[in-house]
C-alpha positions as CSV (number, residue, x, y, z in Angstrom):
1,X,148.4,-48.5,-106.8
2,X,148.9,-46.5,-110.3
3,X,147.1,-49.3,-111.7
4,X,144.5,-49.2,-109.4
5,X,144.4,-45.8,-110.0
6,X,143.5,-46.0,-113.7
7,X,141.0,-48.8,-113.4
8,X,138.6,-46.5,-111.5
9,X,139.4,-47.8,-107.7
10,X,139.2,-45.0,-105.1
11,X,140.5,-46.7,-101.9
12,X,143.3,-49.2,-101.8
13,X,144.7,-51.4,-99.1
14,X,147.8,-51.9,-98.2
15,X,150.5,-53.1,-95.9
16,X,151.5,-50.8,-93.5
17,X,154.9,-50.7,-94.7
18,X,153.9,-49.6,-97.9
19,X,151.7,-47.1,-96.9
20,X,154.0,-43.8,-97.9
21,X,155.3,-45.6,-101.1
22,X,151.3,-45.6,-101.8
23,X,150.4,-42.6,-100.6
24,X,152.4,-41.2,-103.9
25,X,149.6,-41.7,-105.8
26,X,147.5,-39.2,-106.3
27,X,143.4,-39.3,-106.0
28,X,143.4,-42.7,-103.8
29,X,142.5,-43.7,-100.6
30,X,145.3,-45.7,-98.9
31,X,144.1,-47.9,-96.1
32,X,147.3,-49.4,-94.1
33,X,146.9,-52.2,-92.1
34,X,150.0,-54.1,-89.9
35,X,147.6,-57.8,-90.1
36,X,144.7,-59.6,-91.8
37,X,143.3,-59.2,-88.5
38,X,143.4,-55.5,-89.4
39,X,142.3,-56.3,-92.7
40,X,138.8,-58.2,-91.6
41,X,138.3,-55.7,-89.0
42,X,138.2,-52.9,-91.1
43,X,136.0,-54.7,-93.6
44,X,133.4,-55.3,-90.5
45,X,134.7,-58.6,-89.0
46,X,133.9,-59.0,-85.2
47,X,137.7,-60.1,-84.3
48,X,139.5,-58.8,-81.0
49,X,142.0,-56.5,-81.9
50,X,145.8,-57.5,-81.6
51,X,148.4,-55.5,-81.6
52,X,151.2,-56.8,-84.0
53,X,154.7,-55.0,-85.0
54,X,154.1,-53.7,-88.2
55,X,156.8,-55.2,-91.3
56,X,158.8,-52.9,-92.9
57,X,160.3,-52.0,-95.5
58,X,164.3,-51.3,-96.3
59,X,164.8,-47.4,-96.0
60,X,165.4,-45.9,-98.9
61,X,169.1,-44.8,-99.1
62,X,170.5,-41.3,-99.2
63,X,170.6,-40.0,-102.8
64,X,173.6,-37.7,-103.8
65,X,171.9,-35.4,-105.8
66,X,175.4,-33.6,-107.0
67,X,175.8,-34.9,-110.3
68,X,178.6,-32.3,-111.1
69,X,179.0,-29.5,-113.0
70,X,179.4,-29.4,-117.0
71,X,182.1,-26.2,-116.5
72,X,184.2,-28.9,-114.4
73,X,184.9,-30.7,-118.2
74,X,188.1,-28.8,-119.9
75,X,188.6,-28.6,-122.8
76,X,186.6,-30.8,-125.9
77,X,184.1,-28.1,-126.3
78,X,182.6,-30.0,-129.2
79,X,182.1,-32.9,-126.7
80,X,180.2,-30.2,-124.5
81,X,178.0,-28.5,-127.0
82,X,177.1,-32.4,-128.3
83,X,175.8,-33.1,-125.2
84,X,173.9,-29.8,-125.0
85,X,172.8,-30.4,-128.3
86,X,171.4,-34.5,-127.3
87,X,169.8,-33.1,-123.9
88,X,168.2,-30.6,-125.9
89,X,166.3,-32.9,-128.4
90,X,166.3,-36.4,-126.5
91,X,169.5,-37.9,-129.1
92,X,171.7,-40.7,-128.4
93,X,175.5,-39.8,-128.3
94,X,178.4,-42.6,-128.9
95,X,181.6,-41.3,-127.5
96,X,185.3,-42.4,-129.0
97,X,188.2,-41.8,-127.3
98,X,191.4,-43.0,-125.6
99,X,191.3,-43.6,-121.4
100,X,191.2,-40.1,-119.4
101,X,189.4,-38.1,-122.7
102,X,186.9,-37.9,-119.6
103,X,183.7,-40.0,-121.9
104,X,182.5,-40.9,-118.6
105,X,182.5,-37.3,-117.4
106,X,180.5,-36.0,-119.8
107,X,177.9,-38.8,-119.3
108,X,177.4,-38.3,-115.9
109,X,176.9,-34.6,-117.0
110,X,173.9,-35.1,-119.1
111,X,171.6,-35.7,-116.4
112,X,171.7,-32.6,-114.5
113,X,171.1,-31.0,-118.7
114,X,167.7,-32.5,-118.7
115,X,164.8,-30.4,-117.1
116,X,162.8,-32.1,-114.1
117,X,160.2,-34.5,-114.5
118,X,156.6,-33.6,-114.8
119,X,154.5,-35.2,-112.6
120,X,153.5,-38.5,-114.8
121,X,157.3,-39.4,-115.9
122,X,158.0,-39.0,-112.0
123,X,155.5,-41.5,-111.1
124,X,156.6,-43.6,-114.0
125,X,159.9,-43.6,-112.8
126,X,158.8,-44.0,-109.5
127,X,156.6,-47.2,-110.1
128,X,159.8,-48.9,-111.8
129,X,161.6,-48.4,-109.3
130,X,159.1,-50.0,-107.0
131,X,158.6,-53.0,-109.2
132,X,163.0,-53.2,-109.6
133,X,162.7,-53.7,-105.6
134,X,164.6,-50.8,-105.5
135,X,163.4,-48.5,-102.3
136,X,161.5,-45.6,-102.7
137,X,161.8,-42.3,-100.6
138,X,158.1,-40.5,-99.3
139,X,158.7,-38.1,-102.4
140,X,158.0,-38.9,-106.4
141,X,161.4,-39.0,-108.0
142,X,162.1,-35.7,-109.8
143,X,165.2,-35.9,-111.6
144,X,166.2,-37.8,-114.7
145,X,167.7,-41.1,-113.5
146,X,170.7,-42.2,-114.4
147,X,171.9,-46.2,-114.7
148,X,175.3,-47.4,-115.6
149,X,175.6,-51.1,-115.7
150,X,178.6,-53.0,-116.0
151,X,179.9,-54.6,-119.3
152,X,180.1,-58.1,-117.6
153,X,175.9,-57.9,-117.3
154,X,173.3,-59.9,-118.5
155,X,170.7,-59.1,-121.1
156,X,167.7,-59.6,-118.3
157,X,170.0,-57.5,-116.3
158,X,170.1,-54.6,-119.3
159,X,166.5,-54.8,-120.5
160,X,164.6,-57.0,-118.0
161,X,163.3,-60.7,-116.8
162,X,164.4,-63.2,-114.4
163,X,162.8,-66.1,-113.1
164,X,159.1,-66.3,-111.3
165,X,158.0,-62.8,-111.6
166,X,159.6,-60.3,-114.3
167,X,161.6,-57.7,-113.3
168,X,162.8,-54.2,-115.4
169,X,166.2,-54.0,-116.2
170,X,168.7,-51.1,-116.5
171,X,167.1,-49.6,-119.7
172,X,163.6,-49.4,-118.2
173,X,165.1,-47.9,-114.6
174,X,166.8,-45.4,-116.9
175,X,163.6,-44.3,-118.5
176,X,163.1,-40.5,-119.0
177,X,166.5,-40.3,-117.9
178,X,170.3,-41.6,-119.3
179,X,171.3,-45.0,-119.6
180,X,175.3,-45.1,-119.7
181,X,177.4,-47.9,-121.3
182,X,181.1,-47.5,-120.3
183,X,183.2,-49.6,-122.7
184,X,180.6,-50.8,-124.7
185,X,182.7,-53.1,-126.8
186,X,183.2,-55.1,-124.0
187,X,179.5,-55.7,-123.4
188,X,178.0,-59.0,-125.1
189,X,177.0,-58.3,-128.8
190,X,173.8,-60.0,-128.2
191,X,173.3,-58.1,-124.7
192,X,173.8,-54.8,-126.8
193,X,171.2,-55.9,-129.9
194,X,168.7,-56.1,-127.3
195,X,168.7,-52.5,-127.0
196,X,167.5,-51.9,-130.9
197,X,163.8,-52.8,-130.2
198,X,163.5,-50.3,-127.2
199,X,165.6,-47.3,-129.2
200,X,163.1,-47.7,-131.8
201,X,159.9,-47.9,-129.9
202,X,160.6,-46.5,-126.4
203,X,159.0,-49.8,-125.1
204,X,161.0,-53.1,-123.7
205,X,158.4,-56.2,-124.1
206,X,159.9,-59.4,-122.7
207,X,158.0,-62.7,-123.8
208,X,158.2,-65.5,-121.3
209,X,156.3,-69.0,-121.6
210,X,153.2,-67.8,-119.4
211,X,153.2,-64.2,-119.4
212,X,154.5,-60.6,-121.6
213,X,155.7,-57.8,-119.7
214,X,156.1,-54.3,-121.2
215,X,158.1,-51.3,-119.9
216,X,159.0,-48.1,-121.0
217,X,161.8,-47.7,-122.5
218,X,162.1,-44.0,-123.4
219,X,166.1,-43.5,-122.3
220,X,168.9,-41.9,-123.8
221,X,172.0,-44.0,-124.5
222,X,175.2,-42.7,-123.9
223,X,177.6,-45.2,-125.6
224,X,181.6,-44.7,-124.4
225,X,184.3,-46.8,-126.1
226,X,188.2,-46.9,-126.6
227,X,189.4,-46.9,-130.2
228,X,191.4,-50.2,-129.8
229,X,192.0,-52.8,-127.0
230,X,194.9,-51.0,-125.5
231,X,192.9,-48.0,-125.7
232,X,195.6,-45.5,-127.5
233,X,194.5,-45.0,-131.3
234,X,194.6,-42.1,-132.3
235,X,196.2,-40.4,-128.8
236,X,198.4,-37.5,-129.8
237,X,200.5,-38.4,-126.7
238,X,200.9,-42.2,-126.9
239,X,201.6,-44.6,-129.2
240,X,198.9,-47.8,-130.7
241,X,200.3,-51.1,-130.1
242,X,197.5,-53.3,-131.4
243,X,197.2,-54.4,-135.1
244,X,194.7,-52.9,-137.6
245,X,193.0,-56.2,-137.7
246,X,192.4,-55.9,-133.8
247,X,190.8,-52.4,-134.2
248,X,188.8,-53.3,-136.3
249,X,187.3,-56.6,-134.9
250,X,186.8,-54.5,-131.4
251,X,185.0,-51.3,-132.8
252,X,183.2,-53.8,-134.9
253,X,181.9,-55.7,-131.7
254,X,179.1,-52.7,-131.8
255,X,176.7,-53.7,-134.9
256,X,175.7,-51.5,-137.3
257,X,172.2,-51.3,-136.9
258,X,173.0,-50.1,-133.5
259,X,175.7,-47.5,-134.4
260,X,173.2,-46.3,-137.3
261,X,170.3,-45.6,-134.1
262,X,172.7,-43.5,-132.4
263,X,172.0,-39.9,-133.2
264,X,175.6,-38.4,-132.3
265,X,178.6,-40.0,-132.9
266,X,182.1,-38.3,-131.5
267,X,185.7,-38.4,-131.6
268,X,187.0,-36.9,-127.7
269,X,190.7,-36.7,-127.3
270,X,192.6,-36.3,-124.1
271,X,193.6,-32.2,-123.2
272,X,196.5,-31.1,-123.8
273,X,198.6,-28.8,-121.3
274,X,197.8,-25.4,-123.0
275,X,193.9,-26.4,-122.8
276,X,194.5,-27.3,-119.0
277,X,196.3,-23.5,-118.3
278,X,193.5,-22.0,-120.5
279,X,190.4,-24.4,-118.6
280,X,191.9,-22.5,-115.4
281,X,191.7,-19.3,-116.3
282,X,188.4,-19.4,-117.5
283,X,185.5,-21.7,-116.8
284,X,183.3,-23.1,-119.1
285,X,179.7,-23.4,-119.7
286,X,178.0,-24.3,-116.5
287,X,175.2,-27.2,-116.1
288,X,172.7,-24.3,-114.8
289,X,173.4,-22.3,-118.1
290,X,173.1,-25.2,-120.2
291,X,170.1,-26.2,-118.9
292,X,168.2,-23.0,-119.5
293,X,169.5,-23.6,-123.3
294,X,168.0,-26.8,-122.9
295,X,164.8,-25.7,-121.4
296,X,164.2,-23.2,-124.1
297,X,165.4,-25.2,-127.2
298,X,162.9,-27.5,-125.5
299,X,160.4,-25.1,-126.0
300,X,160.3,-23.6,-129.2
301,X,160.4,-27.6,-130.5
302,X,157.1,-28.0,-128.0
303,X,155.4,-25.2,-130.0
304,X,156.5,-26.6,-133.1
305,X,155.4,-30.2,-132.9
306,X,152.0,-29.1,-130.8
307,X,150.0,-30.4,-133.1
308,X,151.5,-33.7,-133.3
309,X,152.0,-36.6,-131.0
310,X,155.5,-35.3,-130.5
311,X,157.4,-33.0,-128.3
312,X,161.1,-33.8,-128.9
313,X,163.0,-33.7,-132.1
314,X,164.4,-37.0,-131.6
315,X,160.6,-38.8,-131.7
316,X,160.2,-37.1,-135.0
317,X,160.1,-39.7,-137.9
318,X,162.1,-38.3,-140.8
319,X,159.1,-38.8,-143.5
320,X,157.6,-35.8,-141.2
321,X,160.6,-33.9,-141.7
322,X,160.6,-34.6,-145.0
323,X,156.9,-33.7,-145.8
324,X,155.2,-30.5,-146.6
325,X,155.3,-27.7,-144.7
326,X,158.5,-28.6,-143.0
327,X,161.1,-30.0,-145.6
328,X,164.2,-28.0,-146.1
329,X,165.3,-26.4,-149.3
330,X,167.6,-28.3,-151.6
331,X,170.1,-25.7,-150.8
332,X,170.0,-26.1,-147.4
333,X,170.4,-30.3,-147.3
334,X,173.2,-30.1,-150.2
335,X,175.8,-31.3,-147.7
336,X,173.4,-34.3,-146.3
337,X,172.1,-35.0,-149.9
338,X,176.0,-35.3,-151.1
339,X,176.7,-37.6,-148.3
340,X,173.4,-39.8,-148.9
341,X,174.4,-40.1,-152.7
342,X,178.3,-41.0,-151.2
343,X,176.8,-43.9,-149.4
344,X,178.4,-41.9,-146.2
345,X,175.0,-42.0,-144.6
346,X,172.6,-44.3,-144.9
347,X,168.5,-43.2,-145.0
348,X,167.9,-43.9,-141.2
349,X,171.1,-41.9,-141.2
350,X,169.8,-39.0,-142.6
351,X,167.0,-38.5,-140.7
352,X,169.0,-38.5,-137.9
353,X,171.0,-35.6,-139.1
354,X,167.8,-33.8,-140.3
355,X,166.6,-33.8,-136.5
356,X,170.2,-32.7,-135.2
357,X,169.5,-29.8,-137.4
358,X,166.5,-28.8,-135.9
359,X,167.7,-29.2,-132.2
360,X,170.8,-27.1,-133.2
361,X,168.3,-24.5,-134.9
362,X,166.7,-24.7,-131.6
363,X,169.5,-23.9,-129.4
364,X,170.6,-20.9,-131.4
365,X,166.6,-19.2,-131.2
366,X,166.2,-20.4,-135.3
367,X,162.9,-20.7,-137.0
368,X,164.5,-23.7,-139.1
369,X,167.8,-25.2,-139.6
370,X,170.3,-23.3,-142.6
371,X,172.9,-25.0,-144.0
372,X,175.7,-24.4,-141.5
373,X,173.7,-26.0,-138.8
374,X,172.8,-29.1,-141.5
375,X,177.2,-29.2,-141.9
376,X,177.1,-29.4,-138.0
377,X,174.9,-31.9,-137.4
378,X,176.0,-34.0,-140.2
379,X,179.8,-33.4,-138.2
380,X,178.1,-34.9,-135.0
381,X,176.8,-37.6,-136.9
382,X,180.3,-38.6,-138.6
383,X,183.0,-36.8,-136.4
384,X,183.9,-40.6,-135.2
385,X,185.3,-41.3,-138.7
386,X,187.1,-38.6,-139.1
């Protein structure tokens, strides 16, 4: 239908069946019909009508649209303000921590951080659903989505394919939304290099022998690991059992040229009971104040890039940040510069931390970054290390 749409067609048929899934589209005639006996009739053909039971499609399922609240996380505020700070500007996060830190908490928080979807990205997301055989309720999809596929899957399962006709995979569902990898060491190194195209360009293309399929691929990764096998380094209450060797072959299962695409990388550590007696006597930042953070960090960046094909700090390429009219004093980058000269970040690296800066300035109301926001961004960039 959306193609349809944009070719210029004004009235579509479809099966009756389809009818409300089509009728999302807007500007377009929907004709439903239960038979090609319908069909020809409506196109003039002299047939007797027939009554026929009309084929359905599966219901679309109840969606629970509580996806819980950020002030239910206690303690790691670093953890919380990162994922404020990568709702804010579109940034990847990579989260490192022992079991029961709660990394998969704060993924399934960043969701309800994100501002609805305008009216295109809902029909994007809508259409992909369509074309995943996933149902479709008789309303566009308006909030981000949010996919979370198991480590044992496939990489047609992650970004797309199959046999006979190809299908979108996790990463396309999750477009304009999160796509969440728990225990991403355990995924298939060559399942997880197939991400690096998409995080790059924001479009999956899958070449088969008679036929190319693009989708969008405009997602957030959230990346959750343990520090070793037995999932204890670095615990303040438990003790490591696994050899430096194994820690270091099982953080290494994640490439570098992924790790260096992800925008925020950080250290969470399990709470300890003074931060559990504190978390009950106060609550913390809620997801409806976090998202009016969000919202207007999102704006002033709007303003900002309005004269570019940009609108979030993360599709910025760096040579822009670097160029006139925008690049940062020397004394504001010392930190970053330092680190590039260190070999502590690499020049993709950098540019990352240069558009953490910005979202951070963005949060706190800032015109540009100053050099304690550039220190903090660089520390979401390289907490993991430390």
């Amino acid at each position: 239908m959306l193609a349809a749409a944009r070719a210029g067609f004004q009235t579509v048929m479809v099966p009756s069946g389809n009818a409300d899934e089509a009728a999302l589209v807007p500007d377009v005639r929907v004709v439903a019909v239960a038979s090609l006996r319908e069909a020809a009739i409506w196109h003039g053909g002299e047939f007797e009508p027939i009554a026929v039971e009309a084929i359905t499609r599966v219901a679309a399922a109840e969606v629970d649209e509580s996806e819980g609240d950020l002030a239910d996380v206690i303690g790691n505020p670093d953890a919380v303000e990162a994922m404020i700070v990568a709702a804010a500007g579109g940034h990847h996060v990579f989260l490192l921590g022992p079991p029961g830190a709660g990394k998969t908490m704060l993924a399934a928080r960043l969701p309800g951080l994100l501002p609805d979807l305008d009216p295109h990205a809902a029909l994007e997301v809508s259409s992909i659903r369509s074309l995943g055989g996933l149902p479709v309720g008789a309303s566009l999809v308006r909030r981000p989505p949010f996919e979370a596929p198991h480590h044992t899957a496939t990489a047609a399962a992650l970004v797309g394919g199959g046999s006979g006709q190809i299908r979108p995979g996790a990463a396309a569902r999750a477009s304009d939304g999160v796509l969440f990898l728990d225990e991403a060491p355990e995924f298939s190194p060559s399942v997880l290099d197939a991400l690096r195209q998409p995080l790059e360009s924001g479009l999956i293309t899958i070449h088969r022998a008679n036929a190319v399929a693009t989708f969008p691929g405009r997602f957030q990764l959230v990346m959750a690991a343990n520090p070793c096998p037995c999932g204890q380094y670095g615990a303040r209450d438990s003790e490591c059992t696994c050899p430096p060797n194994a820690r270091r072959r099982y953080v290494g299962r994640l490439s570098g040229p992924l790790l260096d695409r992800i925008d925020i990388q950080l250290r969470v550590q399990r709470i300890t009971a003074a931060q559990l007696r504190a978390a009950q006597e106060s609550r913390g930042v809620s997801t409806a104040t976090a998202r009016e953070r969000v919202a207007a960090a999102r704006a002033m960046a709007a303003v900002r890039l309005s004269t570019t094909p940009w609108r979030l700090n993360s599709q910025v390429p760096g040579a822009w940040l670097r160029g006139p009219g925008v690049r940062l004093a020397q004394s504001v980058t010392a930190s970053i510069d330092r680190a590039l000269e260190r070999g502590g970040i690499t020049m993709r690296g950098y540019d990352r931390v240069l558009r953490l800066a910005w979202t951070i300035a963005d949060l706190a109301g800032n015109d540009s970054p100053n050099a304690t926001q550039l220190g903090q961004a660089l520390y979401l960039r390289r907490a993991m290390s430390s």
